[in-house]
LUMKE-510350 format. One record per residue (C-alpha): y, z, x; residue number from 1; residue in three letters. Coordinates in steps of 0.5 Angstrom, whole numbers, plus 500, padded with zeros to 3 digits. Example, Ala and Ser with C-alpha at 12.3 -4.5 7.8 and 13.67 -1.06 7.14 Angstrom:
BEGIN
+-----+-----+-----+-----+-----+
!  c2 !  c3 !  c1 !   k !   r !
+-----+-----+-----+-----+-----+
! 491 ! 516 ! 525 !   1 ! ALA !
! 498 ! 514 ! 527 !   2 ! SER !
+-----+-----+-----+-----+-----+
This chain:
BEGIN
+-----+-----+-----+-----+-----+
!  c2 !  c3 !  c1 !   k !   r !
+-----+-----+-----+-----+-----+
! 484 ! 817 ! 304 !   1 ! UNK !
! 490 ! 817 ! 308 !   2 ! UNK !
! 491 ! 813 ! 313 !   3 ! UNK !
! 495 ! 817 ! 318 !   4 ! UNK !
! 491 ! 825 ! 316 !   5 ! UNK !
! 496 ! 831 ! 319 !   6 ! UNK !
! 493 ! 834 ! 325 !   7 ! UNK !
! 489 ! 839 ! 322 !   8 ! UNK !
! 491 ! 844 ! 329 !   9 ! UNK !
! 498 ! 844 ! 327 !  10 ! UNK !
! 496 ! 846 ! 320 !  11 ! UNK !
! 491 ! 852 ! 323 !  12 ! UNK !
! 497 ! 855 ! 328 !  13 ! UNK !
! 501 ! 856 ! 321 !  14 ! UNK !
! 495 ! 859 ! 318 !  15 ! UNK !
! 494 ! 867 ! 317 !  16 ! UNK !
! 488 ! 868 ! 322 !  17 ! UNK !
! 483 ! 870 ! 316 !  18 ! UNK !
! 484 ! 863 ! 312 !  19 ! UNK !
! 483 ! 859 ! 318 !  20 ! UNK !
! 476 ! 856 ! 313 !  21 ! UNK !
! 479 ! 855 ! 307 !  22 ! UNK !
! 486 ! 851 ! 311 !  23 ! UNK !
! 481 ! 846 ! 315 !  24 ! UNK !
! 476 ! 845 ! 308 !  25 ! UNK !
! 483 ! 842 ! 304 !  26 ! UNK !
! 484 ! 839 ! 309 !  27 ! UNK !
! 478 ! 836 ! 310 !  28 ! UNK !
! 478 ! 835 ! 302 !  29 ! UNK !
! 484 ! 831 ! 302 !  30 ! UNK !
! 484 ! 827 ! 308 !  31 ! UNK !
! 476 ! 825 ! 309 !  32 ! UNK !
! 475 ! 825 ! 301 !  33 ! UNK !
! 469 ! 830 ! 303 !  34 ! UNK !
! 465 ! 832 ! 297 !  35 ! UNK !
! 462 ! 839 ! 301 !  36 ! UNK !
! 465 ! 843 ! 306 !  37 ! UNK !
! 463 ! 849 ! 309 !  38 ! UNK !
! 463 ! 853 ! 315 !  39 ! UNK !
! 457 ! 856 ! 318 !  40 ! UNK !
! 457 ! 862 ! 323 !  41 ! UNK !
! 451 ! 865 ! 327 !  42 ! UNK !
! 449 ! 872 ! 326 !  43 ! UNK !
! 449 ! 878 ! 332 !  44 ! UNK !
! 442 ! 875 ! 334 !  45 ! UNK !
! 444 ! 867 ! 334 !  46 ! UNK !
! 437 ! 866 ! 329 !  47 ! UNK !
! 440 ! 865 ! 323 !  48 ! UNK !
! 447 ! 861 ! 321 !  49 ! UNK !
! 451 ! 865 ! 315 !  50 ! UNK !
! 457 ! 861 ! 310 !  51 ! UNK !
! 463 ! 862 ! 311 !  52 ! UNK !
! 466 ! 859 ! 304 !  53 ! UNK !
! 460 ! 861 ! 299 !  54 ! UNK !
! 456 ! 854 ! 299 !  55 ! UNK !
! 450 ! 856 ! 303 !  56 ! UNK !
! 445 ! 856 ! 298 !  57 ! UNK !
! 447 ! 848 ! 297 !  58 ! UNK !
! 445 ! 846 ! 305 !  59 ! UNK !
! 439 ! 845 ! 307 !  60 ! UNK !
! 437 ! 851 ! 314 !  61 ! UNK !
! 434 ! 846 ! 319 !  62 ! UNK !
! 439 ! 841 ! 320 !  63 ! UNK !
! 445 ! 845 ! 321 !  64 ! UNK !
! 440 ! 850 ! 325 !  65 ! UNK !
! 438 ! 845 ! 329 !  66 ! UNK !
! 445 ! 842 ! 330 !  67 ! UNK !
! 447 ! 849 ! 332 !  68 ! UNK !
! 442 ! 849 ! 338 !  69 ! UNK !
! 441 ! 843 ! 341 !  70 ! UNK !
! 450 ! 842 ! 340 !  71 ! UNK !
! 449 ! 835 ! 339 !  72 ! UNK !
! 453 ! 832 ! 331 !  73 ! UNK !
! 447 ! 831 ! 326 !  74 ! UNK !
! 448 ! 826 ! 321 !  75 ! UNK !
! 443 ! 825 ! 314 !  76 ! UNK !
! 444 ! 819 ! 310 !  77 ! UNK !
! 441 ! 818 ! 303 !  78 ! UNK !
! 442 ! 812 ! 298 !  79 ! UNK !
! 444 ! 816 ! 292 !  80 ! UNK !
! 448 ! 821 ! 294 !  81 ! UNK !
! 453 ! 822 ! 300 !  82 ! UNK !
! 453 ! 822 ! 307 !  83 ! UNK !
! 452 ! 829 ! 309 !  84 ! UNK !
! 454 ! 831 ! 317 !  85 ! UNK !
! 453 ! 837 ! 322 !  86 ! UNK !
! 458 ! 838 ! 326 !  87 ! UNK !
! 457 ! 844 ! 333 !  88 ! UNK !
! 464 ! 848 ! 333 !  89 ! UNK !
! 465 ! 849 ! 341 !  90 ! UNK !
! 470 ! 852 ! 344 !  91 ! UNK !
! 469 ! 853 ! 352 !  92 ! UNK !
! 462 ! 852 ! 352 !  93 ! UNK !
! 461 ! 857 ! 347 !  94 ! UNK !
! 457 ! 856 ! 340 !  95 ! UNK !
! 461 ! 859 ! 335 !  96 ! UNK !
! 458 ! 855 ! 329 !  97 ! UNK !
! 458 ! 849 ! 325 !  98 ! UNK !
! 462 ! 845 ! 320 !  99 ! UNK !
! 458 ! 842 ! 315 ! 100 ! UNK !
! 461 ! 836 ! 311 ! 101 ! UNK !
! 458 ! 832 ! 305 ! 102 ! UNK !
! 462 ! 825 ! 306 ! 103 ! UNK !
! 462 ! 819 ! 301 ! 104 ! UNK !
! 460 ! 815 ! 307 ! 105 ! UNK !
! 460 ! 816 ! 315 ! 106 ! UNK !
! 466 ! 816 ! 318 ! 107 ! UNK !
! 467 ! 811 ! 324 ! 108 ! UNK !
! 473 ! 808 ! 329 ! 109 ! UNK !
! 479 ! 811 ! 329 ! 110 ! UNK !
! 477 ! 816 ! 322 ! 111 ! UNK !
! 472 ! 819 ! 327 ! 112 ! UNK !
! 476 ! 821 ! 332 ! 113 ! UNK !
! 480 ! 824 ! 328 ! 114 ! UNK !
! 474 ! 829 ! 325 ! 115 ! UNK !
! 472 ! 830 ! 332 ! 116 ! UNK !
! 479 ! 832 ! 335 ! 117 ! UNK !
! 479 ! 836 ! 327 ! 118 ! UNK !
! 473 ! 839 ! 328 ! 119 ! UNK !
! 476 ! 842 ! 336 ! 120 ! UNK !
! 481 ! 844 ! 333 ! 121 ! UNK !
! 477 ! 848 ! 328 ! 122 ! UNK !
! 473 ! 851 ! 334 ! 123 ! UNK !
! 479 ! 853 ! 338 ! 124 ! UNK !
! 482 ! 856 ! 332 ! 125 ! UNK !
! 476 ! 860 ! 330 ! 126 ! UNK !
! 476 ! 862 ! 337 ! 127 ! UNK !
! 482 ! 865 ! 338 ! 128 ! UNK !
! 483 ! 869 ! 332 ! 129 ! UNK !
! 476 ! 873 ! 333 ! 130 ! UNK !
! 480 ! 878 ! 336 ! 131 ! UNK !
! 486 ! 879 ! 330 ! 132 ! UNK !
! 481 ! 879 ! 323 ! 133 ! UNK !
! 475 ! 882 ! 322 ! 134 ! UNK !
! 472 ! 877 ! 317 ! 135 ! UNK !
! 469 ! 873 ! 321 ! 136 ! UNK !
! 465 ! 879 ! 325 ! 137 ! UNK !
! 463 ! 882 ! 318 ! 138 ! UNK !
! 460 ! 875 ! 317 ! 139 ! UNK !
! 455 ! 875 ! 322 ! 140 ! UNK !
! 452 ! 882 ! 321 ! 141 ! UNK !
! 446 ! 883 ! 316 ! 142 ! UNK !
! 447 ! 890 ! 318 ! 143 ! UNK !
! 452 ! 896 ! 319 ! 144 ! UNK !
! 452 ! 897 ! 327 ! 145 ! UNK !
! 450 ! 904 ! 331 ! 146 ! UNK !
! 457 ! 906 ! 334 ! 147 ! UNK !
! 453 ! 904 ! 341 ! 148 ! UNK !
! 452 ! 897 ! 339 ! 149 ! UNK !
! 460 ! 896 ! 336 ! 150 ! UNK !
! 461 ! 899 ! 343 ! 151 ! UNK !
! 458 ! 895 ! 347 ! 152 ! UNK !
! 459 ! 888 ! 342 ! 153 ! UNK !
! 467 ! 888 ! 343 ! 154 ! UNK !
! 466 ! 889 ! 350 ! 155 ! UNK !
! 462 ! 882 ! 351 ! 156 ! UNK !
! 467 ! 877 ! 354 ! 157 ! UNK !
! 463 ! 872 ! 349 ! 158 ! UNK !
! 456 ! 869 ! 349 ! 159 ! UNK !
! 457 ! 863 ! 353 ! 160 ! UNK !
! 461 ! 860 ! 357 ! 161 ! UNK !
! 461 ! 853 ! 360 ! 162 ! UNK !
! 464 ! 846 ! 363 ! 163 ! UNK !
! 462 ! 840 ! 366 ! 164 ! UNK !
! 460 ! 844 ! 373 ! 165 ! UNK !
! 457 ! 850 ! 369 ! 166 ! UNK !
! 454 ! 854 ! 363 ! 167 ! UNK !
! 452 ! 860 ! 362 ! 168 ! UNK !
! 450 ! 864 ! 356 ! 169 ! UNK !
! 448 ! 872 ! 355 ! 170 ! UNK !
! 444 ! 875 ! 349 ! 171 ! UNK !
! 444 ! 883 ! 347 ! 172 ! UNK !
! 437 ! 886 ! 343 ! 173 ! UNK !
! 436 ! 890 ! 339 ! 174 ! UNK !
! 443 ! 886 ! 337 ! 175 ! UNK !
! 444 ! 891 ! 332 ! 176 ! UNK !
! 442 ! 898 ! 337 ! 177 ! UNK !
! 444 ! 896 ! 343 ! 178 ! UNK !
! 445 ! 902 ! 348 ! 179 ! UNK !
! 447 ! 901 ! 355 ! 180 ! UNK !
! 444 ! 894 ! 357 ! 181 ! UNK !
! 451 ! 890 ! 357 ! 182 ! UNK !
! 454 ! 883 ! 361 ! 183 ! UNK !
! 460 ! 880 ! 363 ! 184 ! UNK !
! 463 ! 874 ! 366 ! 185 ! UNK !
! 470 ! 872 ! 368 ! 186 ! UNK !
! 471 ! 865 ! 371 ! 187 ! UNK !
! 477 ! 864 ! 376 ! 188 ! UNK !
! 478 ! 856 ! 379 ! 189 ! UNK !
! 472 ! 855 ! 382 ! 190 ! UNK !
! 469 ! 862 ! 382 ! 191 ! UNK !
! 464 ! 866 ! 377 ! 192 ! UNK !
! 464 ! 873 ! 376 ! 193 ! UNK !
! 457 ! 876 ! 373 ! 194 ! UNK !
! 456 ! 882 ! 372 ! 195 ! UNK !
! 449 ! 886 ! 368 ! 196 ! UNK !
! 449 ! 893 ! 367 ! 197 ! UNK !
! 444 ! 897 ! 365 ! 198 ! UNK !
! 448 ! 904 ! 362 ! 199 ! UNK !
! 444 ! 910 ! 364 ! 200 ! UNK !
! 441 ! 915 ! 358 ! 201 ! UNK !
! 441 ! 913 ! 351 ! 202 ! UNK !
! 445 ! 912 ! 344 ! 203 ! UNK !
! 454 ! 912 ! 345 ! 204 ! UNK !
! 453 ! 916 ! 352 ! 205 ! UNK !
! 450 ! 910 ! 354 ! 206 ! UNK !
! 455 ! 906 ! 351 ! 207 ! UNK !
! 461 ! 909 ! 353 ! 208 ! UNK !
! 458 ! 909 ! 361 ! 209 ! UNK !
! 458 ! 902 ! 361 ! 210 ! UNK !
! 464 ! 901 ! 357 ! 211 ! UNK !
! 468 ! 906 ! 364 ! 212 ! UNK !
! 464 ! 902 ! 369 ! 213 ! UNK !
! 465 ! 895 ! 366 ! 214 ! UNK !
! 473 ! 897 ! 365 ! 215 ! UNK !
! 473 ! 899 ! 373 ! 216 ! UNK !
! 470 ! 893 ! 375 ! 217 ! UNK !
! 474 ! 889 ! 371 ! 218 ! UNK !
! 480 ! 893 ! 373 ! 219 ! UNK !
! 478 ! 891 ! 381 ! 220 ! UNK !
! 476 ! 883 ! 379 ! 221 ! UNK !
! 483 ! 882 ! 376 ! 222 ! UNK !
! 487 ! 885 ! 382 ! 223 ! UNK !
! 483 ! 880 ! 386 ! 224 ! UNK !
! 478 ! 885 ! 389 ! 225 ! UNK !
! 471 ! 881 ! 391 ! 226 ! UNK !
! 465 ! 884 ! 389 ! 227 ! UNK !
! 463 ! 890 ! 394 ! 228 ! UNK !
! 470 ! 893 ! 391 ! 229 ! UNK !
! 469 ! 892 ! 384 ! 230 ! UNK !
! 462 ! 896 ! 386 ! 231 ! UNK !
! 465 ! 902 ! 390 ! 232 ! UNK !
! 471 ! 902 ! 385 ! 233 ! UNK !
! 466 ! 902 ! 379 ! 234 ! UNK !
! 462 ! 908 ! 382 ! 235 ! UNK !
! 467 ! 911 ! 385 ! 236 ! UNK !
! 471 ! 912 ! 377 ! 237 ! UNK !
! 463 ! 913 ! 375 ! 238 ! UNK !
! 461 ! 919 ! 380 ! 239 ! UNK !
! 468 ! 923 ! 378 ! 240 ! UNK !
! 467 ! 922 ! 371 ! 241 ! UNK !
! 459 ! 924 ! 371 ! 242 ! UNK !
! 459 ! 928 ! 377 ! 243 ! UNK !
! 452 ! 924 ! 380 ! 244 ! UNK !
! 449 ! 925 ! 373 ! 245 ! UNK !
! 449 ! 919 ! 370 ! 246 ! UNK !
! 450 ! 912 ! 373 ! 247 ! UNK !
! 449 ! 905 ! 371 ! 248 ! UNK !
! 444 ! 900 ! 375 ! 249 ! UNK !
! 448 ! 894 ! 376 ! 250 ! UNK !
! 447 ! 886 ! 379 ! 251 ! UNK !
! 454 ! 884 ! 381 ! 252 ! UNK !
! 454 ! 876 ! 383 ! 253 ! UNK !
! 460 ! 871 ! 385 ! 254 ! UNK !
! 458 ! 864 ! 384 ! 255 ! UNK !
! 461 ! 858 ! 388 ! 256 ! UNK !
! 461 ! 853 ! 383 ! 257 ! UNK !
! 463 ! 848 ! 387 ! 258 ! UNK !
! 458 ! 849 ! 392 ! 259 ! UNK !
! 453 ! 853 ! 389 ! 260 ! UNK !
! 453 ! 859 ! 394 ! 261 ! UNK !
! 452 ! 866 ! 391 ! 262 ! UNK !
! 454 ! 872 ! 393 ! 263 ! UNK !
! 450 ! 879 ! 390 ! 264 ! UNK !
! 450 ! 885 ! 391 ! 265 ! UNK !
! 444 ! 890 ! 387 ! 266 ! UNK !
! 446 ! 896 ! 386 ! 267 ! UNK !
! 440 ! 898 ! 381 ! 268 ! UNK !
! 435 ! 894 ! 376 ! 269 ! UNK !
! 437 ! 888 ! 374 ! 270 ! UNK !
! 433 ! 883 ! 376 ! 271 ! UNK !
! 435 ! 875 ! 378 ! 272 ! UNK !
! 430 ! 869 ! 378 ! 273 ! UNK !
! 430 ! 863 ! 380 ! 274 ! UNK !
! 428 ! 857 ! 376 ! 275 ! UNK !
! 428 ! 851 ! 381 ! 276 ! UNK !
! 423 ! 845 ! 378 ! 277 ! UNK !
! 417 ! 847 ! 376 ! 278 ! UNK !
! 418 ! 854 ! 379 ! 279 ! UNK !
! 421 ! 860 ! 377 ! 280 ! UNK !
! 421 ! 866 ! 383 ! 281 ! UNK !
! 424 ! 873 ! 383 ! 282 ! UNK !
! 431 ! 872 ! 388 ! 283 ! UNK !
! 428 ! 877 ! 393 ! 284 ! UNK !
! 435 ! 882 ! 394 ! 285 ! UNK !
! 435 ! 889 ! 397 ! 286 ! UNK !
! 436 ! 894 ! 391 ! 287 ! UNK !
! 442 ! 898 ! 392 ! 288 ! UNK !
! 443 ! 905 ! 390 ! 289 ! UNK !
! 446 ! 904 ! 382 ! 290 ! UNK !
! 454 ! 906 ! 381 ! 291 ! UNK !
! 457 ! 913 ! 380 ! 292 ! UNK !
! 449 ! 916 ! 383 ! 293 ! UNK !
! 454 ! 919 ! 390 ! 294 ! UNK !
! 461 ! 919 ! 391 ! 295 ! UNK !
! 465 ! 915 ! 396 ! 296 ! UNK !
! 459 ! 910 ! 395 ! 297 ! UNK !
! 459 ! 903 ! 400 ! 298 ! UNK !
! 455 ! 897 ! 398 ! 299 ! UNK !
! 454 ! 890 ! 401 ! 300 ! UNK !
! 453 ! 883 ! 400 ! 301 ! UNK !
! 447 ! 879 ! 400 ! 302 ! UNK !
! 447 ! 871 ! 399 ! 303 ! UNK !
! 443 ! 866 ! 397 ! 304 ! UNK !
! 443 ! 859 ! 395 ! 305 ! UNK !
! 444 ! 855 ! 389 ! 306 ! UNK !
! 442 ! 848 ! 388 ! 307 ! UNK !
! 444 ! 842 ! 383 ! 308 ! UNK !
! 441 ! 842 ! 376 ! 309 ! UNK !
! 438 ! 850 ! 378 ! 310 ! UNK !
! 438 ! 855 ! 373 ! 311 ! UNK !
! 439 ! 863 ! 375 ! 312 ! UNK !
! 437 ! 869 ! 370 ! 313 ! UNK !
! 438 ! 875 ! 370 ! 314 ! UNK !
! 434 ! 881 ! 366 ! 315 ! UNK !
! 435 ! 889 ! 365 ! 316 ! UNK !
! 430 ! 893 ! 366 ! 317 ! UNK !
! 428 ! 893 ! 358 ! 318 ! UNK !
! 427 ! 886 ! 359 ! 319 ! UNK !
! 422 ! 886 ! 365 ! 320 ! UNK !
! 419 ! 892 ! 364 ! 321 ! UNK !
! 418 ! 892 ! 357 ! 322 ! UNK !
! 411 ! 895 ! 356 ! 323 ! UNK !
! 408 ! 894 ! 349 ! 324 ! UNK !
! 402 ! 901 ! 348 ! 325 ! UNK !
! 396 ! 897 ! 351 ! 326 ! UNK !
! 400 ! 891 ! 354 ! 327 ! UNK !
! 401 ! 890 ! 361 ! 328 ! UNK !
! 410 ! 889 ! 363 ! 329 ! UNK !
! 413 ! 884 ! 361 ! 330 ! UNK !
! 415 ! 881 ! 367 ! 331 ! UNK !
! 408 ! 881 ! 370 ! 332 ! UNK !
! 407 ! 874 ! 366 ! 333 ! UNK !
! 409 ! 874 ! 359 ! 334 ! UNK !
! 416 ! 873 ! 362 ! 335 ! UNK !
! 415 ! 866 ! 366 ! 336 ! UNK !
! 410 ! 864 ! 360 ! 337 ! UNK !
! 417 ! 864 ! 355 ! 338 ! UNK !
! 421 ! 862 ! 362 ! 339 ! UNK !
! 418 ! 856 ! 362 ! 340 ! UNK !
! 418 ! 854 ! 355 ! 341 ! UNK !
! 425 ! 854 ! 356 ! 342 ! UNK !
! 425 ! 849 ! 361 ! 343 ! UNK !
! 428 ! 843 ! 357 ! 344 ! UNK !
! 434 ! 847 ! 353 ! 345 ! UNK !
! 441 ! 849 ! 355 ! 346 ! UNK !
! 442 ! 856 ! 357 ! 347 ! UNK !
! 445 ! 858 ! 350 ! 348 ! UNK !
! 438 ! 856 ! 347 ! 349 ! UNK !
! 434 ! 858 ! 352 ! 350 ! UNK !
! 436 ! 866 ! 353 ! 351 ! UNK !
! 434 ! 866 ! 345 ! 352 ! UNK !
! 427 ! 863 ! 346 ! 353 ! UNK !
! 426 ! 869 ! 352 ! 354 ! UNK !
! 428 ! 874 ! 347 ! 355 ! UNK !
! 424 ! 872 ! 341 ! 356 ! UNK !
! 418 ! 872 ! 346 ! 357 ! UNK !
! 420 ! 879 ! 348 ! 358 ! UNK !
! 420 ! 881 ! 340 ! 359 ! UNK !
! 413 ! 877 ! 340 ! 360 ! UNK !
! 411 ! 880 ! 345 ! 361 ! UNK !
! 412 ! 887 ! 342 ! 362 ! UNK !
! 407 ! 885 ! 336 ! 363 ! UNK !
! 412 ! 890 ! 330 ! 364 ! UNK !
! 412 ! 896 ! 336 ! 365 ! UNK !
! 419 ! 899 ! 336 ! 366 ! UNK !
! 421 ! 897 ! 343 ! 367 ! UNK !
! 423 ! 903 ! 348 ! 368 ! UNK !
! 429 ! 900 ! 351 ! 369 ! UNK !
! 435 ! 895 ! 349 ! 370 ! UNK !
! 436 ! 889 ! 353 ! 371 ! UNK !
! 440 ! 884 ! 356 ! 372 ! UNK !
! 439 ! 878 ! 359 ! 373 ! UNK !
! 444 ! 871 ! 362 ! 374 ! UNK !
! 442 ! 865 ! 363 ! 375 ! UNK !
! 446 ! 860 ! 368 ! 376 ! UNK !
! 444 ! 853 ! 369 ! 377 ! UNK !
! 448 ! 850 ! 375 ! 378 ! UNK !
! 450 ! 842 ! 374 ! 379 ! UNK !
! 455 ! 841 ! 380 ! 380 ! UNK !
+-----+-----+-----+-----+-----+
């Protein structure tokens, strides 16, 4: 091994964006003496981790799903064979996978720094170069997407996002049909934008009104307008575009992170709850008419208040009015059953966890709508 290994993040910003995997395993291989790397990225639904480099048949599932979820490093040591690690690839809060080596022996000191700043290095590099390569995208899917989904995917700001303060995370099903159902989010200093946004209709016109009122919101937010501006702004560019024929139903939240003050406005049938110790209750909010349903709409804020370790969610309507054929909604107590299995996972693994009690809760049945759901836990 060399003593003094190059920052592999020098190495990787003189890498084509496409090549970043095979750049970081040379490195790995030349100065860690690893016998075994490869690089796992989570596919659309976040259920199932796809190679990289081709070595997936030799690396047992479990470790490396489990690292993936709980974001802590997972070591296996066996007498006769190397050591094998499962290291998290996080960039701001958000998963983007796991690095998995097989070592001659554990690394330790100064050696182990230096892997835990290659492995950020890696993260962050894979990060950035989503938007300039189509690999690692096409790594992800099982599936070819409808045009909705391709639609709705590329406008996601990404599936978490997070800090000491913060973290927040977001999940789209069916992750390969996606319609309307859509979120984002845009942090500034100590404030938190969130949006969720169900698209009126089905199919690519669905998709392509969210996608209008998600570019005006934005197109408000980065000129500095606060929330009420982003919805009149929204409906406004809606209405002129659709005539009242189409809206989007939509819950627009600024978050004090600091604080923990929240300013909403509910213009449709997203749904908030709040998950406070042991309980979980439906923020009580005034529905507001939804975006572009009447021109030159006015909307108004609402508040309420967060508390230090409390987990806020949001549901579309095909989240908590899902209703299976002889099956009660959803949201009536099948949601706050899945909710408080969440109880003790972060926000990335907890809107999983709800997403997979809603397919359960379908038995096989096709569901009827697509859904969206975001987590927020408040660390303060």
């Amino acid at each position: 091994m060399s003593d003094q290994p190059a920052p592999l993040g020098s190495l990787l910003r003189a890498t084509p964006p496409d090549r970043l995997p095979e750049a970081a395993a040379d490195h790995l291989r030349r100065h860690y003496a690893a016998e075994l790397v490869e690089v796992l990225v989570p596919d659309l639904t976040g259920t199932r981790l796809r190679p990289l480099l081709g070595h997936g048949p030799d690396i047992p599932e479990s470790p490396v799903m489990r690292c993936f979820a709980s974001q802590r490093p997972d070591t296996a040591r066996h007498p006769a064979g190397p050591v094998r690690l499962n290291l998290p690839l996080t960039c701001w809060g958000e998963r983007l996978g796991v690095l998995h080596l097989a070592l001659p022996a554990a690394p330790d000191g100064d050696q182990a720094e230096r892997l835990a700043a290659d492995v950020d290095d890696l993260a962050t590099a894979l990060r950035a170069a989503t938007g300039t390569t189509d690999r690692y995208r096409r790594a992800q899917r099982r599936a070819r997407l409808t045009m909705a989904a391709e639609l709705q995917w590329e406008l996601l700001p990404g599936r978490s996002l997070g800090d000491d303060r913060f973290l927040i995370a977001g999940q789209l099903e069916p992750a390969y049909a996606v319609h309307g159902d859509h979120f984002d989010w845009a942090l500034d200093g100590d404030r938190l934008t969130i949006t969720v946004l169900n698209g009126h209709g089905d199919g690519l016109e669905a998709a392509i009104l969210t996608s209008l009122a998600v570019n005006a919101m934005r197109n408000a937010r980065r000129c500095g307008a606060d929330i009420v501006e982003q919805a009149e702004l929204a409906s406004d560019a809606v209405h002129s575009r659709y005539g009242g024929a189409a809206h989007a139903a939509t819950l627009l939240l600024e978050v004090d992170l600091v604080g923990g003050g929240v300013a909403a406005v509910d213009a449709g049938s997203p749904h908030c709850l709040l998950a406070r110790g042991g309980d979980t209750e439906r923020v009580p909010l005034e529905q507001q008419l939804p975006l572009g349903m009447f021109g030159e709409a006015h909307y108004e804020i609402q508040r309420f208040q967060l508390e230090p370790g409390d987990r806020m969610l949001v549901v579309s309507d095909g989240v908590h009015t899902a209703t299976p054929p002889g099956r009660p909604a959803y949201g009536e107590s099948a949601l706050f059953t899945a909710l408080r299995r969440t109880r003790l996972q972060p926000a990335t693994e907890a809107v999983g966890t709800v997403m997979r009690g809603l397919r359960e809760y379908h038995a096989g049945a096709e569901p009827e709508d697509d859904a969206v759901m975001v987590c927020l836990d408040w660390r303060r």
